[in-house]
ZAMARGU-4260 file (C-alpha; in steps of 0.2 Angstrom, whole numbers, plus 5000, padded with zeros to 4 digits):
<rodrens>
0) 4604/5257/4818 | 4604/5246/4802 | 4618/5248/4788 | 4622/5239/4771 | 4639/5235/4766
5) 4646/5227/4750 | 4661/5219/4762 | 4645/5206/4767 | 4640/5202/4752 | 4658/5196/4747
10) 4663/5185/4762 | 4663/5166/4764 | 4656/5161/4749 | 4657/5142/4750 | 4652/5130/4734
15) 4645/5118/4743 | 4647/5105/4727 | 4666/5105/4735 | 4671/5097/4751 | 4664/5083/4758
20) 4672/5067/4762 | 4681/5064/4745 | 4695/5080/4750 | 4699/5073/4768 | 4714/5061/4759
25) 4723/5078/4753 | 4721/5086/4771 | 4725/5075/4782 | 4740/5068/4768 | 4748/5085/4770
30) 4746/5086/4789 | 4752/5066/4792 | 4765/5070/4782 | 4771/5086/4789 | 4770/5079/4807
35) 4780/5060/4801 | 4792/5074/4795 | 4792/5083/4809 | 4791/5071/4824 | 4801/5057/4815
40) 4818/5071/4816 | 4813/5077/4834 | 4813/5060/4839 | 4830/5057/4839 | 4836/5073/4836
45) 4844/5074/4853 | 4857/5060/4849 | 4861/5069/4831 | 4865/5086/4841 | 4878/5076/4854
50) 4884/5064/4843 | 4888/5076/4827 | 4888/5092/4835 | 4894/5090/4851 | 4884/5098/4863
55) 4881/5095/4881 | 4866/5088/4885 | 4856/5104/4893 | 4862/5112/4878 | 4856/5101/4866
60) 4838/5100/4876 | 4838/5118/4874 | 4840/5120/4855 | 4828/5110/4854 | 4815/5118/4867
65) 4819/5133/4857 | 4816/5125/4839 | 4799/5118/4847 | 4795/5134/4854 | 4797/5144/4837
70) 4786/5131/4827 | 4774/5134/4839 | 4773/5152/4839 | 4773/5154/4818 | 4754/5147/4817
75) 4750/5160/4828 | 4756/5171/4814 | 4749/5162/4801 | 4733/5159/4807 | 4730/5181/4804
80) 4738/5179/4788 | 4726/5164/4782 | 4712/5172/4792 | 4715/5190/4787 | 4723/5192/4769
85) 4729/5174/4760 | 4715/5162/4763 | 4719/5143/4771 | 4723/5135/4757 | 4737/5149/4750
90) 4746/5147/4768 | 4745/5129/4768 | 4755/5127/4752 | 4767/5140/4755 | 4769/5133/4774
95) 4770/5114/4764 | 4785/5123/4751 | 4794/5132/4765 | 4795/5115/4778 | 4804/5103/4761
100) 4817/5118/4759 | 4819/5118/4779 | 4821/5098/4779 | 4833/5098/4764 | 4846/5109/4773
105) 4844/5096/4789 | 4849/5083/4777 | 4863/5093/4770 | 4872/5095/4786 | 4872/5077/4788
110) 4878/5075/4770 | 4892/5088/4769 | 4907/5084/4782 | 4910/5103/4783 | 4892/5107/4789
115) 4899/5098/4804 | 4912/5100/4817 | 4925/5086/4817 | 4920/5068/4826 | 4923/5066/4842
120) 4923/5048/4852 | 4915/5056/4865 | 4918/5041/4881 | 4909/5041/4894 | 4900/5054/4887
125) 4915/5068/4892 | 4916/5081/4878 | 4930/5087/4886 | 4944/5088/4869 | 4931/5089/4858
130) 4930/5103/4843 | 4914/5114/4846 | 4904/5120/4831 | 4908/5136/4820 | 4896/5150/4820
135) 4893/5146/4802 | 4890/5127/4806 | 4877/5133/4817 | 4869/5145/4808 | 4870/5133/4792
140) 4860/5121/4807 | 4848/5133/4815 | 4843/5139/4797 | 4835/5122/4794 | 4828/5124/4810
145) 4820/5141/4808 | 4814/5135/4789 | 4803/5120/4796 | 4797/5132/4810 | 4788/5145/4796
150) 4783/5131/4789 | 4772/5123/4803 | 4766/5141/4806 | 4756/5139/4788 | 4752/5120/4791
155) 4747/5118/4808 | 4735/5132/4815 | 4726/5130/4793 | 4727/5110/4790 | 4711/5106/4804
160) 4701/5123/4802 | 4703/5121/4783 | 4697/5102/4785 | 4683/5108/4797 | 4678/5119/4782
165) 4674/5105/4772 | 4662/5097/4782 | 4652/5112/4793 | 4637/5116/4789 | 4627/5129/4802
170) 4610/5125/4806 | 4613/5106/4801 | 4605/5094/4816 | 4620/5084/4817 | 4632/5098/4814
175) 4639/5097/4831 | 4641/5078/4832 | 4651/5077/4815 | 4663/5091/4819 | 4667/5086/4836
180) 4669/5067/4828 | 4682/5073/4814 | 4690/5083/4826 | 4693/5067/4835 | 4698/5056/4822
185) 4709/5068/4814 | 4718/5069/4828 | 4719/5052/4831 | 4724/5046/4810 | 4738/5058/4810
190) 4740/5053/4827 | 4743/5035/4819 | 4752/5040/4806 | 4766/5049/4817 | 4768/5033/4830
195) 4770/5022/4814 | 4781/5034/4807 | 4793/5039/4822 | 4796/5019/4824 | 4799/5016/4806
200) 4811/5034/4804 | 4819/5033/4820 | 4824/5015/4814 | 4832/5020/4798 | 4841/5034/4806
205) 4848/5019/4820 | 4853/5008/4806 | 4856/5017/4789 | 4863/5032/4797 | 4857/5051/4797
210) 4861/5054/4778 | 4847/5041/4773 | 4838/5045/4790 | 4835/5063/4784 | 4830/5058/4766
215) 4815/5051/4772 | 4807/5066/4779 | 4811/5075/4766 | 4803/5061/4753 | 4787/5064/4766
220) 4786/5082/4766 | 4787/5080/4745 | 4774/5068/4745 | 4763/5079/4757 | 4764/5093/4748
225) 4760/5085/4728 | 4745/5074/4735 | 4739/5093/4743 | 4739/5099/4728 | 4732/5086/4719
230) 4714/5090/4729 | 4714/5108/4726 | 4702/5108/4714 | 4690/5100/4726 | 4692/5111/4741
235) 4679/5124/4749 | 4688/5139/4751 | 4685/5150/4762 | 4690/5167/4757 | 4702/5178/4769
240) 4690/5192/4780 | 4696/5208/4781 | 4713/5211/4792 | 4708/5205/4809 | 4723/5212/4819
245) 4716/5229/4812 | 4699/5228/4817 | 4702/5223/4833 | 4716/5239/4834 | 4699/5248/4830
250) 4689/5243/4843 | 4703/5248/4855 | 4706/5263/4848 | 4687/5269/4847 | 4682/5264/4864
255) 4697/5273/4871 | 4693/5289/4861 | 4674/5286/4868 | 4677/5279/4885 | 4668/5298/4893
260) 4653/5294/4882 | 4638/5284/4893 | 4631/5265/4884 | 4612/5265/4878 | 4600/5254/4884
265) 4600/5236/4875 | 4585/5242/4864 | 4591/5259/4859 | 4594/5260/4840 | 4613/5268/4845
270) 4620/5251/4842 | 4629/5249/4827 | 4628/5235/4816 | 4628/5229/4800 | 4609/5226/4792
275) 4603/5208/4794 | 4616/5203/4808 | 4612/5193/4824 | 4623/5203/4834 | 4613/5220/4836
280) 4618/5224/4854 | 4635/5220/4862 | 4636/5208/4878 | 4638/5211/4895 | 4657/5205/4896
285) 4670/5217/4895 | 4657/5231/4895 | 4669/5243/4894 | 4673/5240/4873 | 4655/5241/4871
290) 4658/5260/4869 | 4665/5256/4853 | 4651/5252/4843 | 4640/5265/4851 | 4633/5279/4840
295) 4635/5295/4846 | 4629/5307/4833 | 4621/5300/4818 | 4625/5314/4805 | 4643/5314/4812
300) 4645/5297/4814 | 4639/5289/4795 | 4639/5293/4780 | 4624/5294/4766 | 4625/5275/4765
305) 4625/5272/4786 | 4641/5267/4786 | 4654/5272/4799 | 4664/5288/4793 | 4679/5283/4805
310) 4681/5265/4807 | 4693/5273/4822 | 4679/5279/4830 | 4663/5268/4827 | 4664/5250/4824
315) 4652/5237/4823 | 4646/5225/4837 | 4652/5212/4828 | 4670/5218/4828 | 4667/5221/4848
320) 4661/5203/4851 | 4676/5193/4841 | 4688/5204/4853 | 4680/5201/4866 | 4678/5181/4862
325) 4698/5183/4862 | 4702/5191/4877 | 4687/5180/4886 | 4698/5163/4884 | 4715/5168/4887
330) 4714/5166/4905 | 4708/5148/4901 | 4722/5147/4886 | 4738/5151/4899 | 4733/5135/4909
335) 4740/5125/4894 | 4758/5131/4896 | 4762/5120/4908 | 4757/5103/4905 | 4765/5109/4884
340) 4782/5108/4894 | 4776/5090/4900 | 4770/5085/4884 | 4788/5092/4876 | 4798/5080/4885
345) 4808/5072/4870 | 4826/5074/4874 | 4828/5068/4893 | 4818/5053/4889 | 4828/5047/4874
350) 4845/5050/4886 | 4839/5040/4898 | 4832/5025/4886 | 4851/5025/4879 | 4855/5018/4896
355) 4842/5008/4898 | 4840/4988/4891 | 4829/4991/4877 | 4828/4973/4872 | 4811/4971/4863
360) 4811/4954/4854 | 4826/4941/4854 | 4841/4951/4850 | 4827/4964/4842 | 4831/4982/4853
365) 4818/4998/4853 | 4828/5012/4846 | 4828/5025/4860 | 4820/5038/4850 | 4804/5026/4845
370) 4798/5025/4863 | 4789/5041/4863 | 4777/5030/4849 | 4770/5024/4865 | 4763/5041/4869
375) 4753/5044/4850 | 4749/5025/4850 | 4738/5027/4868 | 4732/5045/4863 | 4726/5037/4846
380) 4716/5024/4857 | 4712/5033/4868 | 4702/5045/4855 | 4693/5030/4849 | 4688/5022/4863
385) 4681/5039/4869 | 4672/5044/4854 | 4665/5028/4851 | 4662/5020/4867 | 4664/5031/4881
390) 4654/5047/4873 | 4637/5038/4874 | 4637/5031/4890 | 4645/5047/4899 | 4632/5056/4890
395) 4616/5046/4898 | 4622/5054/4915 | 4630/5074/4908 | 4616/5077/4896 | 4629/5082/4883
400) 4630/5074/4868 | 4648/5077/4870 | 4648/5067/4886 | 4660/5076/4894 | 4663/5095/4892
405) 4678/5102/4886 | 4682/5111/4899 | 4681/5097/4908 | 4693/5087/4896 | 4704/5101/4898
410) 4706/5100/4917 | 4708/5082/4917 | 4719/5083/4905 | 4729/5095/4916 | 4727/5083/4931
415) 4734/5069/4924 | 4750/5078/4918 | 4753/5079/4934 | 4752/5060/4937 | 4763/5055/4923
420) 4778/5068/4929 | 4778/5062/4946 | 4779/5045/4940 | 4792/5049/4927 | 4804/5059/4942
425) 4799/5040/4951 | 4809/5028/4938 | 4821/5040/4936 | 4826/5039/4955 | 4825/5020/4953
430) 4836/5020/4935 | 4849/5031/4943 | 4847/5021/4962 | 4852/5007/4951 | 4867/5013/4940
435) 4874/5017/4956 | 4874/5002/4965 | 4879/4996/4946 | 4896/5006/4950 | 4889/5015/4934
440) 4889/5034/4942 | 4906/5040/4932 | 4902/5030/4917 | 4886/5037/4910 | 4886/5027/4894
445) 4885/5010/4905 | 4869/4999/4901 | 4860/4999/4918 | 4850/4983/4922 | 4832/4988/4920
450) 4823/4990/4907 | 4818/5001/4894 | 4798/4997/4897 | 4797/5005/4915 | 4795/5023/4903
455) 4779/5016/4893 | 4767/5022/4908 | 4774/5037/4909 | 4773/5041/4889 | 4754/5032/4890
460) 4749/5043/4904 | 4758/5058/4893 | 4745/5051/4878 | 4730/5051/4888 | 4733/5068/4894
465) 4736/5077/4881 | 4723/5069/4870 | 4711/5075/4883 | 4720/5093/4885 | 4724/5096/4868
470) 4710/5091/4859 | 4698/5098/4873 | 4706/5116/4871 | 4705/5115/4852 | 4686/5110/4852
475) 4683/5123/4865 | 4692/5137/4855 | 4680/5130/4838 | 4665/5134/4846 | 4669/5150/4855
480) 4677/5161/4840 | 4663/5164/4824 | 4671/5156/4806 | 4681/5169/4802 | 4691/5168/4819
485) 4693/5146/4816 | 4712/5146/4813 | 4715/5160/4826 | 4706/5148/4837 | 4716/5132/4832
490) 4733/5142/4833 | 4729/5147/4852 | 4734/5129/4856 | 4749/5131/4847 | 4753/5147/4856
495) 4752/5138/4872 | 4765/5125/4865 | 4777/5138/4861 | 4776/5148/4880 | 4777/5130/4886
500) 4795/5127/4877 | 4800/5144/4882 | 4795/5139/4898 | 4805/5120/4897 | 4820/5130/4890
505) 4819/5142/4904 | 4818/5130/4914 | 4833/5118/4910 | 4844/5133/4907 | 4839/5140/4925
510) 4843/5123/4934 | 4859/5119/4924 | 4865/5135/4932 | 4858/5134/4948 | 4861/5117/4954
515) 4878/5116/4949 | 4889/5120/4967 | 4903/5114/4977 | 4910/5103/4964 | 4891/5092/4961
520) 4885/5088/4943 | 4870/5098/4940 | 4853/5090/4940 | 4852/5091/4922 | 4872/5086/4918
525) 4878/5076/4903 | 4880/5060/4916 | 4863/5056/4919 | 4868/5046/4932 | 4878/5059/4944
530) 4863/5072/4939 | 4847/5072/4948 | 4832/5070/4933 | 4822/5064/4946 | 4822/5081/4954
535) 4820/5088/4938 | 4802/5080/4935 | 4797/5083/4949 | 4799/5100/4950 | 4787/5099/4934
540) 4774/5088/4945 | 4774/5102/4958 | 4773/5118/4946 | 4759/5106/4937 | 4748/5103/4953
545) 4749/5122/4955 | 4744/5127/4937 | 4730/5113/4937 | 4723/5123/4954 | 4724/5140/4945
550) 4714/5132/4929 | 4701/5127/4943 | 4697/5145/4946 | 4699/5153/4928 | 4687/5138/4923
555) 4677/5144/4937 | 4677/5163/4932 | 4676/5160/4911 | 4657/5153/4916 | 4645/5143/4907
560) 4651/5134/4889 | 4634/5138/4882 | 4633/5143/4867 | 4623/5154/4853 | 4625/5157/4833
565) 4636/5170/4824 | 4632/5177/4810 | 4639/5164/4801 | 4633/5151/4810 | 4648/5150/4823
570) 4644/5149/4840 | 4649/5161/4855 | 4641/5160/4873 | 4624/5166/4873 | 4620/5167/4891
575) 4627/5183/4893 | 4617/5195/4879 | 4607/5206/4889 | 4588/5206/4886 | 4584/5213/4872
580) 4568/5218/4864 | 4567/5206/4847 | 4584/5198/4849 | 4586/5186/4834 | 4601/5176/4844
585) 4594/5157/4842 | 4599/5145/4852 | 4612/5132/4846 | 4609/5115/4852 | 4625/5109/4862
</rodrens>
């Protein structure tokens, strides 16, 4: 049955005189900035937790799985506040206002002796005599910490769906084609950006000190956030849609309450929908929510107008399909958590580059901290030569004009995490084999005599991975969810992230306890060179293999990738409506 409703008429107006390319400086400003920021203190943040705070080593790795696990939860947050009440662009700024206040208490723990526990010549990396932190020292610290977490939770799941906004237009012949190409190479600028930036940061923060290495974030993040605003009058913005957590509370709610109650037939005029929708009949996944948009007794049901009486009891197909779209990829979405642990390896890395010959140039050393760039840098060229070379060839054999689906960049992705952790646990058995036979094993901040470069694979491999992983499950989310859902779709990835430094934390906190025994240094000790990281990595090469099995068969079970238009020109799989008599679902060319 056909209904009218003022709530359609008032959503995503978007005046298409904005947007365009001339906006894409402000967006991707503020999320270049916001990751140089961001990355550029992670970096090297392992070394400023020791050194200044003095915390173990497993400790210190833990903080900051935690703090990484936080930021990533927030856009899941933000993503149904943008989505649902505030719109993109509000969250973004607040998310931009909130990250500069979290970056300037950093910088004032590094400026104010008192922020800080007493210095501590920690030799041989024994803390053993040396003052730890107050609880208002780490509270001062973790405040910082929880301040740039909220703050990634408005940037991060907004900054790509609001950029998308510019640019989609439903219907458009080349739609597809330039939304999966700025998908790529905005990933792949602010990718640039951040490599450049952690080099350059991690540099001042070697030489200057972490007063004026701290400074520079925070100069970023006030950049970031005046050029953001500068574009505002230029933007398409999309307006909030009515409280998603609520309607999909709804269509649980109702379907319960009518779970006795039997399903029309797919041409029954029971289904309800709003007038001039494409979704007029629910799908075949899930079946059992479909009872939730079923009209039992018209004159009970609606109102004078034909709309429902009791959102609680009657909702519309289209409330039925967006929960159902969620629910349809988590299965898909929990394979990320694993290879988020491998792509979240930035403490053990830089520990072990301390005690590596990073001699670059001459006299010219790496710092420690910057060798992660070598990850960004091959996941930035990576994107390009995929986009611009690969796509067309692969393509001629696929059929795709994508080349290669994303659910197959996902699992490739997930394969070759695999790879770079066992070669990772391989030089680490080498570096420590060495140290050793060095007569380095009690003396953990002893230089051994290899050098520094034998981590680039590992970190290029890491690149590869998870620009095939990451952007794969971003792109796939895009064009499963209808408009409305975009953020919710982008934050998924950055839920993943967050289970996936809960899972790393788990992980270290599990095996710092477990493996310490008969008097042996845990595999995950302060010495690096009595522990056993090798072990370490690959214990994640083994729990990888197995996660990368299990997305085998959820990829398997999820189906076809093909797709169909929302009502808002979105797409959702459109293999699986049932026949119906005068179905206006078109197809969308993939």
């Amino acid at each position: 049955m056909e209904t009218t409703t003022d709530e359609r008429n008032s959503t995503q107006e978007l005046k298409r005189k904005n947007g365009g390319l001339r906006t894409m400086p402000f967006i991707i400003a503020n999320e270049t900035f916001e990751k140089v920021a961001g990355v550029g203190l992670q970096a090297n943040m392992i070394l400023y937790l020791q050194n200044e705070y003095n915390l173990s080593s497993a400790t210190g790795a833990t903080i900051l799985f935690l703090w990484l696990a936080i930021s990533y939860f927030t856009p899941i947050f933000g993503a149904f506040v943008s989505d649902s009440y505030l719109g993109r662009f509000r969250v973004i700024v607040l998310g931009t206002v909130v990250s500069l206040l979290g970056m300037i208490l950093l910088w004032l723990t590094a400026i104010i002796p008192s922020a800080r526990p007493p210095h501590c010549d920690q030799k041989d990396g024994n803390l053993q005599g040396c003052a730890s932190p107050n609880a208002a020292q780490m509270v001062f610290l973790l405040s910082s910490f929880a301040l740039m977490a909220i703050g990634a939770g408005g940037i991060r799941p907004c900054s790509l769906a609001f950029g998308a906004d510019q640019f989609d237009k439903p219907g458009g012949p080349k739609n597809d084609k330039t939304l999966q190409s700025f998908f790529n190479w905005y990933y792949a600028s602010v990718g640039m950006a951040v490599m450049v930036s952690v080099i350059f940061v991690v540099a001042i923060q070697d030489m200057a000190g972490w007063v004026v290495g701290f400074a520079v974030p925070v100069g970023f993040m006030l950049l970031s956030t005046v050029l953001f605003l500068m574009g505002s009058s230029r933007y398409i913005k999309v307006e909030a849609n009515k409280s998603l957590l609520s309607s999909f509370a709804q269509v649980i709610a109702a379907a319960w309450k009518n779970r006795h109650h039997s399903l029309p037939q797919n041409d029954s005029d029971r289904w309800y929908h709003h007038k001039g929708s494409n979704l007029v009949v629910s799908t075949e996944k899930l079946s059992f929510l479909n009872k939730a948009c079923v009209i039992k007794n018209p004159e009970k049901d609606l109102d004078s107008e034909g709309l429902a009486i009791d959102p609680w009891n009657l909702c519309t197909v289209k409330q039925v399909e967006e929960l159902k779209a969620l629910i349809t990829v988590m299965p898909i979405w929990s394979t990320g958590i694993m290879i988020s642990v491998t792509i979240s390896q930035h403490a053990f890395p830089v520990l072990q580059a301390e005690t590596m010959d990073r001699s670059f140039v001459g006299k010219a050393k790496i710092p420690a901290g910057s060798l992660g760039a070598f990850a960004i840098l091959t996941l930035t060229i990576w994107v390009a030569i995929y986009d611009r070379i690969l796509v067309p060839r692969i393509a001629k054999f696929t059929k795709r004009p994508r080349g290669l689906s994303n659910k197959q960049r996902i699992g490739i992705g997930l394969l070759l995490s695999c790879v770079s952790t066992a070669m990772a646990g391989a030089v680490e058995h080498q570096r420590r084999a060495m140290a050793i036979k060095q007569g380095l094993a009690d003396k953990p901040k002893g230089v051994v005599n290899m050098s520094a470069m034998w981590l680039v694979p590992q970190h290029c491999l890491t690149g590869v991975s998870e620009a095939l992983n990451a952007i794969g499950q971003i792109e796939f989310y895009y064009s499963q969810f209808p408009k409305t859902m975009s953020s919710i779709g982008v934050a998924l990835f950055s839920l993943g992230m967050a289970f996936g430094n809960l899972l790393g934390s788990l992980i270290v906190a599990i095996l710092s306890r477990a493996t310490r025994n008969d008097g042996k240094a845990s595999w995950v000790s302060n010495n690096l060179n009595r522990g056993h990281y090798d072990y370490y990595y690959w214990l994640l090469s083994f729990l990888s293999v197995l996660n990368f099995f299990y997305y085998l068969f959820c990829s398997k079970a999820y189906g076809s990738e093909n797709n169909r238009i929302w009502d808002e020109g979105d797409t959702i799989e459109e293999e699986e409506l049932g026949k119906q008599v005068g179905s206006p679902i078109e197809h969308a060319v993939v």
